[in-house]
ZADRENBA-329736 format. One record per residue (C-alpha): residue in three letters; x, y, z. Coordinates in nm, 2 decimals. Each point is the difference from the previous one (the first is absolute). Example, Ala and Ser with C-alpha at 12.3 -4.5 7.8 and 13.67 -1.06 7.14 Angstrom:
BEGIN
<'ALA' <1.23 -0.45 0.78>>
<'SER' <0.14 0.34 -0.07>>
***
This chain:
BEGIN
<'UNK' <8.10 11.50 10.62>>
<'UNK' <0.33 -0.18 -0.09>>
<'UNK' <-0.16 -0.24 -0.29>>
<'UNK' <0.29 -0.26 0.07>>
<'UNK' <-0.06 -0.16 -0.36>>
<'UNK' <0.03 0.30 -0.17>>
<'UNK' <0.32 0.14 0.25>>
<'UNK' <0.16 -0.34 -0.05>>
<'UNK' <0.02 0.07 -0.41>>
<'UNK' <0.11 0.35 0.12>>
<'UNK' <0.30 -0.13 0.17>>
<'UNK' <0.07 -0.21 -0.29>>
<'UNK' <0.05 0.24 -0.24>>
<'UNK' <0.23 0.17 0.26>>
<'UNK' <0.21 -0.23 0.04>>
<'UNK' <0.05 -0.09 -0.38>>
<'UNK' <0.18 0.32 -0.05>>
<'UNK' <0.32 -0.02 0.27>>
<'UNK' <-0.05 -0.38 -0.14>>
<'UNK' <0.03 0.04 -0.37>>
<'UNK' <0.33 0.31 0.12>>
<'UNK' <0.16 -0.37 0.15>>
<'UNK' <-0.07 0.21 0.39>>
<'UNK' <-0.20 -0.23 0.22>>
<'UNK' <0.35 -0.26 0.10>>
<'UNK' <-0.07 0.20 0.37>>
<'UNK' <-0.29 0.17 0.14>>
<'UNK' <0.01 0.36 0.06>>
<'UNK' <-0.22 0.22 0.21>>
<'UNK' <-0.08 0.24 -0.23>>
<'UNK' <-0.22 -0.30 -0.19>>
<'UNK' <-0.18 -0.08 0.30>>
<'UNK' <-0.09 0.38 0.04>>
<'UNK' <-0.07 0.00 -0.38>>
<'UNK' <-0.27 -0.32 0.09>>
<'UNK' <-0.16 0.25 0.26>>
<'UNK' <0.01 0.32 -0.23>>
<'UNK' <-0.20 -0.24 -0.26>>
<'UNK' <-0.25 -0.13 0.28>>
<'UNK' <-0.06 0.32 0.12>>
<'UNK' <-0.02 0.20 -0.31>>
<'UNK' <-0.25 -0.34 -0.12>>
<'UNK' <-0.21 0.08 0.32>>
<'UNK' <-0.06 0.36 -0.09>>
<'UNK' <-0.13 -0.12 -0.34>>
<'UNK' <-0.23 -0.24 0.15>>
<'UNK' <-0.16 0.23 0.22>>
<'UNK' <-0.07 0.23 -0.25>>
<'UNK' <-0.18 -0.21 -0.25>>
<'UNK' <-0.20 -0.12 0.33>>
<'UNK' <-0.09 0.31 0.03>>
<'UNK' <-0.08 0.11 -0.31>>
<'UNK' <-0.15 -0.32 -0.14>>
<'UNK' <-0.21 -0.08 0.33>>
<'UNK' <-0.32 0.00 -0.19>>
<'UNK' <0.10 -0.21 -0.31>>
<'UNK' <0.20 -0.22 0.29>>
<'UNK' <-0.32 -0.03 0.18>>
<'UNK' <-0.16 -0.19 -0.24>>
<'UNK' <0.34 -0.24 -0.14>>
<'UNK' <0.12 -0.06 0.32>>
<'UNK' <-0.25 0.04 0.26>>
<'UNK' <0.17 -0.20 0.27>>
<'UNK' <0.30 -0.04 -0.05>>
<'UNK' <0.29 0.08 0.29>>
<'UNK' <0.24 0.20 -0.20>>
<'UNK' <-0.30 0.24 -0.06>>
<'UNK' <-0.04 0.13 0.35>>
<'UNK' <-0.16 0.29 -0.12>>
<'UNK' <-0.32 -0.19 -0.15>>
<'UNK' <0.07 -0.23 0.30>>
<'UNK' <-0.09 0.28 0.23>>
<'UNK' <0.39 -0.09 0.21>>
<'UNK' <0.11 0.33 -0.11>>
<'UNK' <-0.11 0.35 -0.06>>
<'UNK' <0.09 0.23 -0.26>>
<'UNK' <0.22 0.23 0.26>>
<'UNK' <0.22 -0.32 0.11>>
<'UNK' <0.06 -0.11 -0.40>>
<'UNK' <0.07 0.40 -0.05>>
<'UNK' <0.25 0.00 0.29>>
<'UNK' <0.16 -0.33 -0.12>>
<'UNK' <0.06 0.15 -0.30>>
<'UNK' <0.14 0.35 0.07>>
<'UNK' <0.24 -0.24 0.29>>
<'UNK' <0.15 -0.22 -0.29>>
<'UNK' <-0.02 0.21 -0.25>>
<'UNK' <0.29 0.23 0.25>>
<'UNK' <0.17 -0.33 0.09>>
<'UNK' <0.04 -0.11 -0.32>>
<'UNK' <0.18 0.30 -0.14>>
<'UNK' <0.22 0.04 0.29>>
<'UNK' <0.12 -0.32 -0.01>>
<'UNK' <0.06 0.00 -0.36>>
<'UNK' <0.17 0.31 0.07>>
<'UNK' <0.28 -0.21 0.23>>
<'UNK' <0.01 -0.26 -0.30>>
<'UNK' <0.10 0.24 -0.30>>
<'UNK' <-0.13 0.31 -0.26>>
<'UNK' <-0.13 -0.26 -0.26>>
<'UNK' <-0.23 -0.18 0.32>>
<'UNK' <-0.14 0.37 0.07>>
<'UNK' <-0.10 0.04 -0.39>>
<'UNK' <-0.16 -0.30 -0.01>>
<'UNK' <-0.22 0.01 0.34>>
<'UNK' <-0.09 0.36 -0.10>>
<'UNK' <-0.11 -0.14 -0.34>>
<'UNK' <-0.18 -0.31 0.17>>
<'UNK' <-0.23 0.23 0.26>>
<'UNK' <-0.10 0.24 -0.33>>
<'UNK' <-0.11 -0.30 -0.18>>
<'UNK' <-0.13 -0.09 0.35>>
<'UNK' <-0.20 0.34 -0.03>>
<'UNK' <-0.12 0.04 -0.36>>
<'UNK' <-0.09 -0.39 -0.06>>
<'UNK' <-0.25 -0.01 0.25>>
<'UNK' <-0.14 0.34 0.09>>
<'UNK' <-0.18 0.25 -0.21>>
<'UNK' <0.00 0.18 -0.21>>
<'UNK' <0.25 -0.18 -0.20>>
<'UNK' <-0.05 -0.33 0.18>>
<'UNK' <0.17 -0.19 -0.27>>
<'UNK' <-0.16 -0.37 0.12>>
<'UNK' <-0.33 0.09 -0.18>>
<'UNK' <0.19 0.12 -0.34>>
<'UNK' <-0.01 -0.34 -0.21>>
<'UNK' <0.37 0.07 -0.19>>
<'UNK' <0.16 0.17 0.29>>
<'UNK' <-0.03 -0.25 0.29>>
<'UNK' <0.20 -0.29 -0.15>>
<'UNK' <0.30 0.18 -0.07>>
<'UNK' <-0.01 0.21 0.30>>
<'UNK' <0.00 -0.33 0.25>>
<'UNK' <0.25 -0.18 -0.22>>
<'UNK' <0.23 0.28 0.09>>
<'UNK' <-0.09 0.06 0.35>>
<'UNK' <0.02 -0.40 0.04>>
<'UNK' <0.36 -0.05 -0.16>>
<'UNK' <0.18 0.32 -0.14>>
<'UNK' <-0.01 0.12 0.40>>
<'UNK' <0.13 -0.29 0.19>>
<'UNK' <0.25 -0.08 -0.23>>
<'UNK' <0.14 0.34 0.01>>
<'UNK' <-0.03 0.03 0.44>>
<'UNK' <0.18 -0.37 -0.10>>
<'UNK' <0.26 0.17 -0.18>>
<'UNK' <0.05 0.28 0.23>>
<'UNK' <0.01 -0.26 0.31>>
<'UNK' <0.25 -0.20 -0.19>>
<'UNK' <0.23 0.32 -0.08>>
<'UNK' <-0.01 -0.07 -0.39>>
<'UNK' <-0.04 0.26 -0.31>>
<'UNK' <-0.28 -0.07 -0.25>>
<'UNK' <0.11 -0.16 -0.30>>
<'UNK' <-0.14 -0.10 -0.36>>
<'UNK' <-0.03 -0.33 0.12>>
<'UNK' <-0.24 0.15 0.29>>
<'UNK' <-0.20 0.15 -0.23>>
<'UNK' <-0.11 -0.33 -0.18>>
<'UNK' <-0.05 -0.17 0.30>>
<'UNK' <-0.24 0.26 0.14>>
<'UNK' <-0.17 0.08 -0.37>>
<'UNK' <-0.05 -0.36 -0.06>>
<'UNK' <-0.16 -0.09 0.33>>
<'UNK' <-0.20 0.34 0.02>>
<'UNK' <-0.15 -0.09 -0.40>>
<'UNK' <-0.09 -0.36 0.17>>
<'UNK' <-0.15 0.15 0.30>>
<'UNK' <-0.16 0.23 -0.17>>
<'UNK' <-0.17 -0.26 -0.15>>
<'UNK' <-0.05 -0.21 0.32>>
<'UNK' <-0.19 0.31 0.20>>
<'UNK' <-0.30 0.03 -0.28>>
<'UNK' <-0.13 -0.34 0.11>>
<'UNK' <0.03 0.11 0.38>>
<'UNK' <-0.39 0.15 -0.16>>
<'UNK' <-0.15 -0.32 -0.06>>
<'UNK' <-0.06 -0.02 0.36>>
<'UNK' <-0.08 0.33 0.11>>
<'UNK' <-0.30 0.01 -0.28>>
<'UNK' <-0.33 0.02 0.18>>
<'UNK' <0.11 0.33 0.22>>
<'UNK' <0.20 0.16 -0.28>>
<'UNK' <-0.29 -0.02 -0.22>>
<'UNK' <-0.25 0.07 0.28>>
<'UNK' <0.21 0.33 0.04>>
<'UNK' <0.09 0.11 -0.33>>
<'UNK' <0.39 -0.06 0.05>>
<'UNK' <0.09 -0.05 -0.33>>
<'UNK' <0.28 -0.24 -0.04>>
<'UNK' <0.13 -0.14 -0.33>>
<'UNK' <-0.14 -0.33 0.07>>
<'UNK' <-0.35 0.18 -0.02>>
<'UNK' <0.06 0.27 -0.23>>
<'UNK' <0.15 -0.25 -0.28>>
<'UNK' <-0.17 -0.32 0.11>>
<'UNK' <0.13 -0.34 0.04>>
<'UNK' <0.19 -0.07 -0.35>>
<'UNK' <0.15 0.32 -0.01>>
<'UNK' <0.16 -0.05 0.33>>
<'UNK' <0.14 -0.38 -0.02>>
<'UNK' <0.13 0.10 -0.33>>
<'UNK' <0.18 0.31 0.14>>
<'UNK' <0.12 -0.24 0.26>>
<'UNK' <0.15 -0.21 -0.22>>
<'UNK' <0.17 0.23 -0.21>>
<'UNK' <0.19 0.12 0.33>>
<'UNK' <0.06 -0.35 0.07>>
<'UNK' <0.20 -0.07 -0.34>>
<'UNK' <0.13 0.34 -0.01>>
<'UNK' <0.15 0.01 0.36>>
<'UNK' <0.09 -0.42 -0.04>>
<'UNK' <0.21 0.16 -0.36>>
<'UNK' <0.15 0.28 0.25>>
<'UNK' <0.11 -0.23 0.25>>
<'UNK' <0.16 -0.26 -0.15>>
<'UNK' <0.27 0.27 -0.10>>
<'UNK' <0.05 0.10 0.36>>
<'UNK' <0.03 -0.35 0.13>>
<'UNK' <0.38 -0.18 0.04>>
<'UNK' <0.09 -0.21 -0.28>>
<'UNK' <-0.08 -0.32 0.14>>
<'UNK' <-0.19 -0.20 -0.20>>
<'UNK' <-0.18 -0.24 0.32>>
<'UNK' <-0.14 0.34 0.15>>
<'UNK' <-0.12 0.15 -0.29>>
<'UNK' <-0.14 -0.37 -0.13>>
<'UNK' <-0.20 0.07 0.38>>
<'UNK' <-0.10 0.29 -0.03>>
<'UNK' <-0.16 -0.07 -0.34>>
<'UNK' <-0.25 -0.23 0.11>>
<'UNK' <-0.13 0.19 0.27>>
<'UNK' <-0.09 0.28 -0.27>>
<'UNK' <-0.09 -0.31 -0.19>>
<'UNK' <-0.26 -0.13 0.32>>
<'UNK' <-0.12 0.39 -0.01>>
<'UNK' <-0.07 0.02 -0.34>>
<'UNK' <-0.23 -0.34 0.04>>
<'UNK' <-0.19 0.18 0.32>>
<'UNK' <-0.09 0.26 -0.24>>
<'UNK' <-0.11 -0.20 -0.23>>
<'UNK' <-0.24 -0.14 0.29>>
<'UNK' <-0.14 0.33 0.16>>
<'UNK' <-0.09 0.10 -0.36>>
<'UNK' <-0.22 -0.28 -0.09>>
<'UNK' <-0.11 -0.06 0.35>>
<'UNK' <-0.35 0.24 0.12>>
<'UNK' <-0.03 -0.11 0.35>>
<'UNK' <0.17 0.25 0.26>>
<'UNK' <0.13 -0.27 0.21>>
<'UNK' <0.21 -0.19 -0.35>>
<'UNK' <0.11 0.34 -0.08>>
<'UNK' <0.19 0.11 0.36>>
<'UNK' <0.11 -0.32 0.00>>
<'UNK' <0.15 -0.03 -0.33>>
<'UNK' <0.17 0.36 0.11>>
<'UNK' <0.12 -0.15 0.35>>
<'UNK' <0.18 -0.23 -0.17>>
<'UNK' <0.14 0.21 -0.30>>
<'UNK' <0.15 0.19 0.27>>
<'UNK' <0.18 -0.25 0.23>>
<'UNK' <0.19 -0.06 -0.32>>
<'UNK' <0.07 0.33 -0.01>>
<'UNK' <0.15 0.04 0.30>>
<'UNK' <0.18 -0.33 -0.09>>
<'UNK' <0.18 0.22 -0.27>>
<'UNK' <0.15 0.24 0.29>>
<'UNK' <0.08 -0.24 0.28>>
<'UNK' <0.17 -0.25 -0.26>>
<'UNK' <0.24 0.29 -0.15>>
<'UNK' <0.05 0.10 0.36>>
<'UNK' <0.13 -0.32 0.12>>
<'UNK' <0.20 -0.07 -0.31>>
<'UNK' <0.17 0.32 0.07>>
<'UNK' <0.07 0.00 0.36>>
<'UNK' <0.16 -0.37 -0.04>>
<'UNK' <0.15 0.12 -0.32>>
<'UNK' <0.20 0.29 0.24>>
<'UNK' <0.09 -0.28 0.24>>
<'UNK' <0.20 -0.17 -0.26>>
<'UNK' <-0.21 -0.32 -0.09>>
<'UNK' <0.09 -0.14 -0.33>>
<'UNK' <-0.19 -0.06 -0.29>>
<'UNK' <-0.11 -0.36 0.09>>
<'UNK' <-0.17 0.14 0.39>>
<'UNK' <-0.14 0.34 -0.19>>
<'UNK' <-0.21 -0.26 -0.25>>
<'UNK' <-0.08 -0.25 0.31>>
<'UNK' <-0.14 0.27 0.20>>
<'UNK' <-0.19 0.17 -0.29>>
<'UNK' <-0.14 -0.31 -0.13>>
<'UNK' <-0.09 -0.11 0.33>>
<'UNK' <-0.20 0.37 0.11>>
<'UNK' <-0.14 -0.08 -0.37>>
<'UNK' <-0.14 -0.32 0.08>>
<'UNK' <-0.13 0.16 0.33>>
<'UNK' <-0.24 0.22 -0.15>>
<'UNK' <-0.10 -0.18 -0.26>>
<'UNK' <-0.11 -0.28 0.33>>
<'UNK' <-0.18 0.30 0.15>>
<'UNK' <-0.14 0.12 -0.35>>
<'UNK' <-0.18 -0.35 -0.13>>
<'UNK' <-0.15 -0.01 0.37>>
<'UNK' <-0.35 0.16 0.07>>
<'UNK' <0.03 0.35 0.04>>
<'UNK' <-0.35 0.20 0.16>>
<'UNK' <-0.10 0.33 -0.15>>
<'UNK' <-0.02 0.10 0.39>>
<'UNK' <0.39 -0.06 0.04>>
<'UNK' <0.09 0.19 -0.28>>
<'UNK' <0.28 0.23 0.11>>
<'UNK' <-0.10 0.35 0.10>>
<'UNK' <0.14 0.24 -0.21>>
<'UNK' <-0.20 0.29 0.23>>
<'UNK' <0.26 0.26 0.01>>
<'UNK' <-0.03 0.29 0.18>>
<'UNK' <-0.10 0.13 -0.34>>
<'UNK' <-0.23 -0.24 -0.11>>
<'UNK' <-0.17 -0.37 0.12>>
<'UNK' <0.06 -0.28 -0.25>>
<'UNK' <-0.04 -0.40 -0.09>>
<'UNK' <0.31 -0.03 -0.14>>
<'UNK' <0.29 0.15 0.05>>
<'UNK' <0.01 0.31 0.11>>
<'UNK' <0.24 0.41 0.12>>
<'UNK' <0.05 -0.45 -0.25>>
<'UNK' <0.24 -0.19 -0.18>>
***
């Protein structure tokens, strides 16, 4: 049930917060028990959209192994006790970790609760779900990140996690391209089908420039990283472009896949640039490593990417082509 894809952004966006606060020079225990709150608070989330999605997942995934519901390797009692188990674990080791930890696991198994279950079972309203996973996806592992680190919110904080939840917010309405043929076979109206196609690439891309605008003011003044990071919006923007004039399913998860490793470029490039920033590396090493994770992805981005690869953005809330909880 842990959807390592989607738990590896997780972590991610954890530890971008103690990063960013200049607190990952040595490893402390309360991060690894803030990795296990996430997982484990993640893992409640997933069996709860299993659970409540089963039909719809019947018919989008009907074999795969991280449905072992559908699969028939799991029963609705085991996925219930799961739950309840992790749902205890995770707020009493959040407990051991700090006050803002507790807030934001109790706020993660609400969302956990009203995204997939009725009667408010936000995943079928179209304007609700996006907004709802971009917070569950960054705004809470950034702040168990803070809380595992020992640092106080700031402003700066608050751009960081606004700019990356308008982008992901953007990034979980095409988790719907592939989930088409059950959500419209059940009636589970997502914005992708209650707006259609247009609509929803050119919401996308407004989150795209808005969050790109948001995040360039939250980003160190070094012109080599933010020179990066601009042309993997840049390489985002163009898959766009192709999953709006493409009509074939397989073009368009493709197009998505790859829109989204640059995404997660964005994170991992800021992440390294800061942690060999707090080791003291000087200008000339900072733009070395930066150019060279630039020039990695862009090796991995002009090679073939399959729709089938595409990087599961199933969260326990919802099951997406991004990603997905996504950056």
């Amino acid at each position: 049930m842990l959807r390592y894809r989607a738990a590896s952004l997780l972590v991610l966006f954890l530890l971008l917060a103690p990063a960013i606060h200049d607190r990952l020079q040595t490893l402390r225990w309360q991060l690894f028990a803030g990795v296990l709150v996430l997982f484990a608070s993640y893992i409640v989330a997933t069996c709860l959209n299993d659970v409540f999605d089963y039909e719809v997942d019947r018919v989008n995934h009907p074999a795969a192994k991280e449905r072992p519901l559908v699969t028939g390797t799991a029963t609705l009692q085991q996925l219930a006790a799961v739950a309840l188990a992790l749902a205890a674990v995770s707020v009493g080791v959040a407990a051991l970790i700090g006050p803002l930890a507790v807030g934001a696991v109790v706020v993660s198994l609400l969302i956990n609760v009203v995204y997939s279950a009725p009667p408010v079972r936000l995943c079928a309203r179209p304007l609700a779900a996006a907004p709802v996973l971009a917070f569950a996806y960054v705004a809470v592992p950034y702040a168990i990140g803070l809380a595992s680190a020992g640092a106080a919110p700031d402003a700066l904080d608050a751009r960081v996690v606004g700019a990356f939840m308008v982008l992901f917010a953007g990034r979980m309405l095409l988790k719907d391209f592939r989930d088409r043929r059950g959500d419209t076979a059940f009636g589970k109206r997502t914005f992708l089908l209650a707006y259609g196609k247009p609509a929803t690439v050119l919401t996308v891309l407004g989150c795209l420039v808005a969050g790109d605008a948001l995040l360039v003011t939250s980003l160190p003044p070094n012109l080599v990283l933010i020179a990066v990071v601009e042309t993997y919006f840049a390489a985002i923007g163009f898959e766009l472009y192709r999953l709006w004039r493409d009509v074939e399913t397989e073009r368009e998860l493709t197009a998505i896949a790859r829109g989204a490793r640059m995404g997660n470029a964005v994170l991992i490039t800021w992440l390294g640039f800061l942690l060999l920033h707090s080791a003291g590396a000087g200008l000339t090493e900072l733009a070395a490593l930066v150019i060279a994770l630039g020039a990695t992805f862009w090796v991995a981005f002009v090679l073939p990417a399959s729709a089938a690869a595409a990087p599961a953005t199933s969260t326990g809330k919802a099951t997406a082509s991004e990603p997905a909880r996504a950056s």
